[in-house]
N, C-alpha and C positions, 0 to 999 in steps of 0.2 A: 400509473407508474410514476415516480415520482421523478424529478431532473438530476441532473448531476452538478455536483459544485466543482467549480473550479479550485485550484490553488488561489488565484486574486479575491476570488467572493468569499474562501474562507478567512483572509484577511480580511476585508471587508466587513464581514460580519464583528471578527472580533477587534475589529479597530470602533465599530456601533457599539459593541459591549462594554467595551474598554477607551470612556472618552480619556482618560488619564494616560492613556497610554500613544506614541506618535506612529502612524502607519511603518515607519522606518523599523522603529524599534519589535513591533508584532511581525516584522516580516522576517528576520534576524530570530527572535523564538521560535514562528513558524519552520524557517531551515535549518536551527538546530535541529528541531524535532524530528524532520525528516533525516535529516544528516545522520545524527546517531541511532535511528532506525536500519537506515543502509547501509551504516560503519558497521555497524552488530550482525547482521544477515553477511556482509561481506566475508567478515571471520567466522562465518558457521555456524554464530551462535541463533537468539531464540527471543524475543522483545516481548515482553506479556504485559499487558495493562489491564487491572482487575477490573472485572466489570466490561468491558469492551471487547477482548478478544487478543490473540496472541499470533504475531510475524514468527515465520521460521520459515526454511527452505525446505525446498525436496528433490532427489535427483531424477534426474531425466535419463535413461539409456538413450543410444545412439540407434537408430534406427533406419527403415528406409521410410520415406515420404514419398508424394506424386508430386509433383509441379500442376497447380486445378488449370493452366489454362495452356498445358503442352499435355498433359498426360506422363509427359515420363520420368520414371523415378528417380529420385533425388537421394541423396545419402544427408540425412540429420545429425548432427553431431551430438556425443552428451551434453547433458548443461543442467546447473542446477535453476529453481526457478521460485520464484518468492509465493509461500501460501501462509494464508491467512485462516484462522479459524477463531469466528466469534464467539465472546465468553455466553456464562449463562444467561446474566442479567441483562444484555445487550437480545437473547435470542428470547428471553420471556415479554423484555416490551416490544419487538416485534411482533408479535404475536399476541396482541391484547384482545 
């Protein structure tokens, strides 16, 4: 199974790809990129990047819940929650 990357190692990385470019400035693209990710999911909407996979939310009803380490039920609130679903070409090289 493979590791997980951080947010600094994926700078990292493309601060090595990108010797032209200064950690400052890749970290500044990097939070754009996030930022108008989560600006866009905030208003509702739906982020699709060809090839990779597409951000959108989904709602949650309100439910009840247990508490795992008392047993007793909890009341869960709605809420919406961020899903992700990988494009084609991102699920075909997984799958080589």
């Amino acid at each position: 199974m493979g590791e997980a990357v951080i947010r600094s190692e994926l700078v990292q990385k493309l601060c090595e790809d990108h010797p032209d470019l200064t950690a400052k400035e890749i970290e500044r693209v990097v939070s754009a990129f996030f930022d108008s990710i989560i600006g866009q999911l905030q208003q509702g909407g739906r982020v699709e990047l060809r090839g990779f996979g597409a951000f959108s939310t989904r709602d949650r009803d309100a439910r009840k819940g247990r508490n795992p380490r008392t047993g007793d039920a909890v009341d869960v609130s709605a809420k919406r929650v961020p899903y992700f679903k990988p494009g084609k070409e991102m699920r075909e090289r997984l799958n080589v």
